[in-house]
N, C-alpha and C positions, 0 to 999 in steps of 0.2 A: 459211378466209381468212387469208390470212401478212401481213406486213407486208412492201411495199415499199422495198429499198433501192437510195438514188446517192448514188453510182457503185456497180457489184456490188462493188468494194475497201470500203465502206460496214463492215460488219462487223470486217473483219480492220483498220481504219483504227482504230477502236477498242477492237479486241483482242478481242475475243469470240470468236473462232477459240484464243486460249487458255485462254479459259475450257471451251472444249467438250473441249479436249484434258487437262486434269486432270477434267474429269465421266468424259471415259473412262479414264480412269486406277480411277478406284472403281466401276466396273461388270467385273462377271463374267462375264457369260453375252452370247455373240455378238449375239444380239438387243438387249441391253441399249445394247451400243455401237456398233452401227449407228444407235439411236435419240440416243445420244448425238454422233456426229458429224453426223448428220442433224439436230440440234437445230430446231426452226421456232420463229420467233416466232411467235403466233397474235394477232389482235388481236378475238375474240370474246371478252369480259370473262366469262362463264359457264366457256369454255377456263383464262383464264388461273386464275381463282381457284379452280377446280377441282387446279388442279396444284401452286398454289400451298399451299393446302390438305393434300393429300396428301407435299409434300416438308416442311411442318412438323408435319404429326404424325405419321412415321416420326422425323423429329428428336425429336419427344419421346419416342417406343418408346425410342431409343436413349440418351438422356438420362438417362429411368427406368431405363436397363438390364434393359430385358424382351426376351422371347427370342423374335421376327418367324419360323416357320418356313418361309423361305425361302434356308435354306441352300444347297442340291443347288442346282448349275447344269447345265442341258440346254440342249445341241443335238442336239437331233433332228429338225433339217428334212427329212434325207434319210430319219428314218426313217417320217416321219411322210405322205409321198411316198407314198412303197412303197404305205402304206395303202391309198392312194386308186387302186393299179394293180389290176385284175383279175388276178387268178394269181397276183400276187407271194407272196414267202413270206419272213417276217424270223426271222433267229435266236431262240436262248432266251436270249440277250444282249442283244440287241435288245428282244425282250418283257419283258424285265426292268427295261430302261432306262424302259419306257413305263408299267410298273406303277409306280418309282418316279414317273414325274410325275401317276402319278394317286392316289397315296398324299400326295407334296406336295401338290397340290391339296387332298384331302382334310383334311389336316391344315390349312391354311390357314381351310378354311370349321370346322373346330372352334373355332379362333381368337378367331373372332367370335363368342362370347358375346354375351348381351343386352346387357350393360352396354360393352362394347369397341364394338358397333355404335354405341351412342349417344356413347361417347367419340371414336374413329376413323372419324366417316361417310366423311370423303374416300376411305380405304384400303377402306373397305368397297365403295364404292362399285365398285369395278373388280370384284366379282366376284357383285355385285347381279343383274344381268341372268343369269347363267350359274347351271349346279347340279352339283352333284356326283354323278356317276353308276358305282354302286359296284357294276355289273352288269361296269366293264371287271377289274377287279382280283379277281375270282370266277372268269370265265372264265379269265383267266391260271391262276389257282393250282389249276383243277382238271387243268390240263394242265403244267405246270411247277412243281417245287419252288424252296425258296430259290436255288438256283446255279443254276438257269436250263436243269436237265435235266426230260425228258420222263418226267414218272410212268410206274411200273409199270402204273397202276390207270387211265391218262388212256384206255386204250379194252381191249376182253377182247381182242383181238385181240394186244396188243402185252403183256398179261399174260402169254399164251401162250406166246408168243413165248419172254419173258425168263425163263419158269419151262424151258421148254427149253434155252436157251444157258447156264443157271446145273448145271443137270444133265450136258450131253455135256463141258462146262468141266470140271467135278469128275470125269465119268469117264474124260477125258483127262487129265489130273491123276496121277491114280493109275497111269492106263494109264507115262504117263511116267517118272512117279519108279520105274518097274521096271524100265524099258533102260536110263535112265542109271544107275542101281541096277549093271544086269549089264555095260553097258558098261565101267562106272569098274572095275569087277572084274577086266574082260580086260586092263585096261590103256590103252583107246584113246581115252578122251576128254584134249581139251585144256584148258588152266586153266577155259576158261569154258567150264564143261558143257551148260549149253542158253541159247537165247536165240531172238527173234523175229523173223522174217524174211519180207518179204513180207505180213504177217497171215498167216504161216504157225510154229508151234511145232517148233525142232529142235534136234536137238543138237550141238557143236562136239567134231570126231572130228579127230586128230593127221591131219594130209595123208599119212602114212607107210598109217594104214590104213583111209583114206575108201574103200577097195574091201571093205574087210573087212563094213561095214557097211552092208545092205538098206535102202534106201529113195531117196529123190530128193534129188540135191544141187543145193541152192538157190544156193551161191556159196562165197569162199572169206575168207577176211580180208586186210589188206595186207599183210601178212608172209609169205602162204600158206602159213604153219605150221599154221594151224588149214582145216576145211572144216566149212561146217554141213549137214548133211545134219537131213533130214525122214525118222525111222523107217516102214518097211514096215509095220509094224503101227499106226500112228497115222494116217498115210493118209487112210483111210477118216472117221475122225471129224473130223478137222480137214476135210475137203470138206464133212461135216453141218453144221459150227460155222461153218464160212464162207456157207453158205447161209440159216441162219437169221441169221446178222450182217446180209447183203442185205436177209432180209426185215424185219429191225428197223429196216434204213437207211431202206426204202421208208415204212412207217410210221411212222416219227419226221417224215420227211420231208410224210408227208398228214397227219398232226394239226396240224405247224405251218403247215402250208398251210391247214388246216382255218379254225384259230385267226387265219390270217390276217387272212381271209375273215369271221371273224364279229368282230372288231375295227373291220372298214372302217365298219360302222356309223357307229361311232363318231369313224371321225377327224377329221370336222371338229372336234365336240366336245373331241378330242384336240388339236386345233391352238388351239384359242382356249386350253385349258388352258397351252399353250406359251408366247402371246403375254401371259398373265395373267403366269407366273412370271416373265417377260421385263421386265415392267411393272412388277413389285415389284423386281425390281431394279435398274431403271431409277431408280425415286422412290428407292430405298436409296442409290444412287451423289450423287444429287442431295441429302439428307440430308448423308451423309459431307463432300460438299463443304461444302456451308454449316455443318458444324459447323468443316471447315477457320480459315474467313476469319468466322466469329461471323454468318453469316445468319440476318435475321429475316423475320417475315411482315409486310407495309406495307399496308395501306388502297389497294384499286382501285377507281376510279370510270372509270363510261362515259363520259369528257368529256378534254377536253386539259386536261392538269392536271399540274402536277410540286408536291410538296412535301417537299423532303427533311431531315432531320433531323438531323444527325449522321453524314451521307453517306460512306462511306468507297470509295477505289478499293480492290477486291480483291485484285487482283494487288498495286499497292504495299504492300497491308498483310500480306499472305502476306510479303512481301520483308521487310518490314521487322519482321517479328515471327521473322523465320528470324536476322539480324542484329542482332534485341533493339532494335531503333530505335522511336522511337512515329509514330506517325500523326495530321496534322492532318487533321479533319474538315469538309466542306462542309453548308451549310444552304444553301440556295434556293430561290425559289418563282415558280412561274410560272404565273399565270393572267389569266383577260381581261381585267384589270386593267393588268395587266402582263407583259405577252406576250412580250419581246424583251429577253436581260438584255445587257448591253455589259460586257464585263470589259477593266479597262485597268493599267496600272502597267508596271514594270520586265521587261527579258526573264530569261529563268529563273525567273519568281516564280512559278509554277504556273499561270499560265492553261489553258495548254491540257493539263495535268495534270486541271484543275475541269473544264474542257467535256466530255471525255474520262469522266470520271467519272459525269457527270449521262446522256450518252447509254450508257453502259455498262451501267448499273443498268439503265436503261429497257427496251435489248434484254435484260435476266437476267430481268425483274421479266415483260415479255411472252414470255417461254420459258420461264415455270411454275417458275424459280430463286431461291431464298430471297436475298436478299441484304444485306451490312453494313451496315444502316442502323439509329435507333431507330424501334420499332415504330409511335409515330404518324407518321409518314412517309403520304405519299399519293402513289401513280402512278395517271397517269390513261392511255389507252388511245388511241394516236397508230395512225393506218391506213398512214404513209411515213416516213422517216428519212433527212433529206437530208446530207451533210458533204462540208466543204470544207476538208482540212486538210494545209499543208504545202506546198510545191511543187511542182505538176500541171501542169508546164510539157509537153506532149505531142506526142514525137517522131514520132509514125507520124503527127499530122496537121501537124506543120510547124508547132506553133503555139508563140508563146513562151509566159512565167510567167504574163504579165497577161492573154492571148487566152485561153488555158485556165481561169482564172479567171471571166474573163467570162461562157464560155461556159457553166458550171458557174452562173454567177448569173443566167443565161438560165431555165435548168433550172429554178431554186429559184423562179421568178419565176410563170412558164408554169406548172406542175404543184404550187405551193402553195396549200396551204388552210385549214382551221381543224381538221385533222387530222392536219396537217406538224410533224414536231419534226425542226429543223433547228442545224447548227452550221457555221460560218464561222470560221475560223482567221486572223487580220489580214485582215479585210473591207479592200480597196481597194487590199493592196500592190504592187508591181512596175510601177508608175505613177508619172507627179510629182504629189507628194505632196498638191499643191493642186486638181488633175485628180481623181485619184486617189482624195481625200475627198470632190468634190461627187459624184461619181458614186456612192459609197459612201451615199451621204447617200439620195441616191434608190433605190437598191436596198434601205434599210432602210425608207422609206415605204414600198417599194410590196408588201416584204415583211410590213407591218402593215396594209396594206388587206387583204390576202388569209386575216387571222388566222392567221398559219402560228405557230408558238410557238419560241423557239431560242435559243441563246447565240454571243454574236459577243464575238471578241475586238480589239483595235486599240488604235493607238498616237494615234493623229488625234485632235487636240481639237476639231475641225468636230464630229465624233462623237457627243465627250463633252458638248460642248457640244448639242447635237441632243439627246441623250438626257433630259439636266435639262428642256427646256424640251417633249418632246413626250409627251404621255398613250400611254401602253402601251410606255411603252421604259424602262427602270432603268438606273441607271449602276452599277458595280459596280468594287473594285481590288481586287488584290493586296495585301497590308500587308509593309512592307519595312521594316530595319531600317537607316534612313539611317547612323547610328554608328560598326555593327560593319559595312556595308556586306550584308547578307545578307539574302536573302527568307526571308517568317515562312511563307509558304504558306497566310494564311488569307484568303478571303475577305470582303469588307467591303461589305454593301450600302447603296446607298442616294448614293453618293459614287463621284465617277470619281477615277483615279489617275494620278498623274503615275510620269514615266516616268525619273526621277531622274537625264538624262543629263549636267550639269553637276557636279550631286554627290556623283556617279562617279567623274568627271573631278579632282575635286577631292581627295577622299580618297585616291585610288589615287597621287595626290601629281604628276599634271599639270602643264606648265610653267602657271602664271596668266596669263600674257599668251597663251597659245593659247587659254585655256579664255574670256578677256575677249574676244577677237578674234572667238570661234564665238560667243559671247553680239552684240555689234555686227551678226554677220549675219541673225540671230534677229529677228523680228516682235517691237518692245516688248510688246503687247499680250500676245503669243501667251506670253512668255516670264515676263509678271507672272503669267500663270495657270498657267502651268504651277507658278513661286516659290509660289502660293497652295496650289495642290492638294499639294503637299510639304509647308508648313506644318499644311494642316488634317487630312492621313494622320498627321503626327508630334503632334499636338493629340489627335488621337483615339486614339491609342496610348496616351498620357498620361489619358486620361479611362476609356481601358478598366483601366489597371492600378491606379488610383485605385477604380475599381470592384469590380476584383478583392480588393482588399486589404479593400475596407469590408466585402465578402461574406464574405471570411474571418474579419475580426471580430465579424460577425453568428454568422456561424457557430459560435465560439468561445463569443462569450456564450452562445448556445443549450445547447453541450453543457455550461459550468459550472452553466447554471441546472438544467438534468436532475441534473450531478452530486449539486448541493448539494439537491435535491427528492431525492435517491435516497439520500443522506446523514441525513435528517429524519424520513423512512420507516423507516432503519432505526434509528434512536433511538425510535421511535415502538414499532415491534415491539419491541423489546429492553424496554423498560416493561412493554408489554403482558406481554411473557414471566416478567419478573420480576413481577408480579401476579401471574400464573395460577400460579405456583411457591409461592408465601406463600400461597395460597388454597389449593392442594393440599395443604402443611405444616399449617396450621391445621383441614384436613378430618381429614386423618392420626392427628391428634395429639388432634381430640373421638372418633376410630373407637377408639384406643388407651384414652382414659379410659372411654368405653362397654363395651369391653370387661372392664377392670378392676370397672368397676360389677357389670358381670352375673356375674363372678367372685368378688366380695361379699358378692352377695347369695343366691349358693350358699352362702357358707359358712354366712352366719347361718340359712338354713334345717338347714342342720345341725345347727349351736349349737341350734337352737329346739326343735329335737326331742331335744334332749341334756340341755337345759337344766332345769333343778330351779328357777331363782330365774329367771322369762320376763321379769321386770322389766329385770334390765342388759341380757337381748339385746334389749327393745325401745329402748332408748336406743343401744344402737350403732344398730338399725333407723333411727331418724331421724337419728345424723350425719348417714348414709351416703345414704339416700335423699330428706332434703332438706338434704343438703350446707349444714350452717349454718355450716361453718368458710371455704364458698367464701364465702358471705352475708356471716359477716364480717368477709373480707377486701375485699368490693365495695362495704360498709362503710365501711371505713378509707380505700378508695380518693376515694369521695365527699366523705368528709369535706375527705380534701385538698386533691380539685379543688376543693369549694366556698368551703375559705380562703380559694383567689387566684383565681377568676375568679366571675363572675354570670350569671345567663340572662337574656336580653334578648329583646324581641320584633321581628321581621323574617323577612325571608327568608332561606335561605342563598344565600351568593352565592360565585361564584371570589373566592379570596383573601383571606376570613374565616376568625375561629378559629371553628370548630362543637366539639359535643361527642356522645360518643353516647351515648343512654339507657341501652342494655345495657351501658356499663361502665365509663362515666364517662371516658373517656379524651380530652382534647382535640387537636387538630390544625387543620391550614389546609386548606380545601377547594381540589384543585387544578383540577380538573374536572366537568362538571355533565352524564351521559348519560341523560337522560329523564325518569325514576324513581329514577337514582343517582347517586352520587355520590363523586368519588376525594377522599380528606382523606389528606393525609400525617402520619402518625401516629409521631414521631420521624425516621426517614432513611427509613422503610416507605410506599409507597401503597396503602393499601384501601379497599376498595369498599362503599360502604354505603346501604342504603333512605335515601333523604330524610326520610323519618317518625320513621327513630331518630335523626335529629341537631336540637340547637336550637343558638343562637346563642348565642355568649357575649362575655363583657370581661370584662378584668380588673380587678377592684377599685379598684385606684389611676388607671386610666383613670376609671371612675364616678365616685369621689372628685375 
């Protein structure tokens, strides 16, 4: 089932007709872009998400840069034809073309691994139902080698054959190189001594003595300085050598007749093979494009639904990224809430740039086409697409701008429904203006009785005003830049727009008294509201860049506060680091005096057994192995501390002096990790049991 479009100009009114012409611009294989000018919108949502699916994850193959083996493009329609003829018979050229697409294929299904099946179902999908059948590419290669000639071995009959033609070949050969041997002796041959003629072997004799020379003359050269003549003696063999030629011809000719015939089998087989590789590159070309213009995959729901995100037109953005230009984005939503969006403001400000947009996407989005949108975006699934844009004034029926119009909102009226996604380009114009809006007014109710969903553009404040006041209609503007005179091209919902034609008038530097005299002829009413709607576009302009600016503040503070956390961190390691350095130094530095120990106490085993008076070596024994000179210096150290500081009872806590029992050394505790504890010990941080530190003060504090 397709989707519906009015007028049949529907499509190409909103440019999709170029979108299909760059799909086939990246498709290779004639089937590929057949399907691609043939594009269908489909509106069974299992269809579209299927394809949808499949054109983004060849976009990721390609993204990852992994290698899709569908390189080789075929056409083989005509060959694949033949197949299905009785009798026919296809070359070794032919057979080779068709071996290649069953070796793609085949390569294709290696592809799919376990883990690519679970990654890539969509791509898998197309070749899920079909299999690979590796009885065609046997049969070929028992009859054909790599270049697409008939094996010696493909039947004994044609073995025979070729061990005969290789035999009389050789003994014609020899036979040869003896008369042109004896000829060239006599004198009679011409620069070119032999050559082939007819599929006949002879040799080129001077035209003075082509009688001199026995055998049959086949012709003569263009200069008829030379004649080829067929030696008497050679004759004979060259009629055997042409006979088994015939009968190689006939047997080359019935194997591949043969091979035809046992192929046909298979050619349906072979034809879906075609339409598969046809299909991968179809989604390839589809792929390509959407990596063009930055296509994403969007959320499809079975319901009339628009929601779009950061909407971008394709085509302008192709344009404008070819010109280095940036691209304003649309947001918009349309649902039963609000059904019917009204876009109003200044001419030139993108209206129908945005409507254009919104039905663009939605024909890409139901033709299985990735498109430039952000990925939470939602299209829902419309079964008709109705438009009305521009002037349809219609010659062949005599009808003017406004009759043609009408008759067009007849259409949309008659045949809409809650599965219509519709657009109207100036609902009402080509009318008096006050005519022209009440009418306009009722073709929008009765377009919201019918749920049909759409985007109307208009200048009418009947409209605008309509839309504020009726449930499932939105007002929607253009944001203009009253100042510098120029449209911003974004959309603003929520607010209708005025249509800035006074303060146009006025900038562009207008006489005043015209522009005062067109104001007098102006509905007061009509003209304060339009003054208001210009005020509160140029208010909200003001509230948006006030917004913008506060977000950029936010945003600054945010990354200072990261800085300055990422600043803290690293002050924090670089501690850490310097600890674990002083903690390796002082492991280093008891492995060094250990060593020294055990080299001690080598010698004094020495000394012991050397020794006459055992009494001094036991006195060195005890320096060294109860170190009383380290004792007392740990001694002296204590003593010190205990001059100027006292132990006191408490806890330790951050930011007290402690001391440690093993050495009497006092510092400030900086830090408290569980069980431990960092005490800065002169400009040093070390790390210590909690059990070897007590608390201390110093004397003239207790005092």
């Amino acid at each position: 089932m397709y989707m519906r479009l009015f007028p049949e100009t529907a499509a190409a009114q909103l440019e999709f007709n170029k979108i299909t012409e760059l799909l086939t611009l990246h498709c290779k294989s004639e089937y590929a872009k057949q399907k691609a000018i043939h594009l269908r919108v489909h509106t069974k949502k299992d269809l579209v998400c299927l394809a949808l699916q499949q054109s983004y994850e060849y976009l990721q193959v390609i993204q990852h840069q992994q290698y899709f083996p569908n390189d080789h493009i075929f056409n083989l329609s005509k060959e694949l034809n033949l197949l299905k003829i009785p009798g026919a018979m296809l070359s070794g050229e032919q057979f080779m073309e068709i071996r290649s697409l069953a070796e793609s294929i085949e390569k294709i299904f290696r592809w799919f691994h376990a883990e690519r099946i679970v990654a890539y179902p969509g791509l898998h999908a197309l070749i899920k139902e079909t299999w690979y059948e590796k009885q065609i590419k046997e049969w070929i290669d028992e009859v054909l080698d790599e270049r697409g000639q008939v094996r010696d071995n493909a039947s004994p009959a044609l073995k025979e054959i070729r061990q005969q033609l290789f035999k009389k070949r050789q003994e014609l050969r020899k036979l040869f190189d003896k008369i042109v041997s004896r000829l060239n002796k006599q004198g009679y041959l011409a620069e070119i001594e032999e050559s082939f003629l007819n599929g006949r072997r002879v040799v080129a004799v001077t035209a003075e003595q082509k009688r001199a020379v026995r055998g049959i003359l086949h012709g003569e050269s263009d200069s008829r300085k030379s004649a080829f003549i067929e030696p008497e003696e050679t004759i004979e063999l060259n009629n055997q050598l042409y006979e088994l030629e015939n009968e190689e011809r006939k047997e080359v000719f019935r194997l591949l007749q043969l091979l035809t015939a046992q192929l046909s089998i298979h050619a349906s087989l072979l034809q879906v093979y075609h339409e598969k590789l046809g299909d991968y590159d179809f989604i390839r070309a589809k792929a390509k494009l959407a990596q063009d213009y930055r296509g994403e995959y969007p959320r499809v729901e079975d319901r009339s639904h628009v929601h779009l995100v950061e909407a971008h037109h394709p085509l302008l953005l192709l344009h404008n990224v070819k010109h280095q230009k940036s691209t304003i984005p649309v947001s918009v939503t349309l649902q039963e809430s609000k059904r019917i969006l009204l876009i109003s403001g200044p001419n030139a400000g993108g209206k129908t740039v945005t409507m254009k947009t919104i039905g663009l996407l939605q024909l890409m989005v139901q033709s299985g086409l990735l498109v430039p949108v952000h990925p939470s975006s939602v299209f829902g699934i419309f079964k008709q697409l109705m438009i009305h844009i521009g002037d349809t004034q219609s010659i062949e029926f005599e009808l003017s701008t406004y009759s043609s119009h009408l008759l067009h909102m007849k259409h949309f009226i008659e045949e809409g429904n809650g599965r219509t996604l519709f657009f109207i380009d100036e609902l009402g114009s080509g009318s008096d203006p006050s005519l022209g809006g009440a009418f306009a007014e009722v073709i929008l109710q009765e377009l919201l009785k019918r749920h049909s969903m759409g985007v109307v553009t208009t200048h009418y404040l009947n409209l605008k005003l309509m839309a504020g006041k009726t449930p499932g209609i939105v007002n929607g503007a253009m944001a203009f830049d009253e100042k510098n005179l120029r449209p911003l091209y974004k959309l603003i919902i929520g607010k209708p727009g005025s249509s800035y034609t006074f303060a146009i008038a006025e900038r562009i530097g207008m006489d005043p008294k015209l522009i005062q005299r067109a104001r007098s002829l102006v509905d007061e009413d009509q003209y304060r509201l339009d003054k208001l709607l210009n005020r509160a576009e140029q208010d909200m302009r003001k509230i948006e860049q006030q917004s913008l600016a506060l977000q950029q503040t936010l945003q600054l503070n945010e990354k200072l506060k990261k800085e300055l956390q990422h600043t803290l961190d690293a002050e924090k390691h670089r501690q850490q680091v310097e600890l674990l350095r002083e903690q390796n130094r002082l492991s280093t530095e008891k492995l060094v005096q250990l060593k020294d120990l055990e080299r001690k106490i080598k010698q004094l085993l020495v000394d012991w057994k050397k020794a006459e008076d055992k009494s001094k070596v036991i006195r060195q024994m005890d320096l060294v192995l109860f170190n009383r000179g380290e004792k007392q210096a740990v001694s002296r150290i204590k003593k010190k501390v205990t001059s100027k500081f006292i132990e006191i009872d408490g806890a330790v806590a951050i930011g007290l002096p402690a001391m440690m029992k093993s050495t009497h050394q006092v510092g400030e505790v900086m830090e408290i990790r569980g069980k431990k504890a960092l005490v800065k010990i002169g400009q040093l941080p070390i790390q210590v049991a909690l059990i070897d530190l007590v608390l201390v003060k110093k004397r003239e504090e207790k005092e």
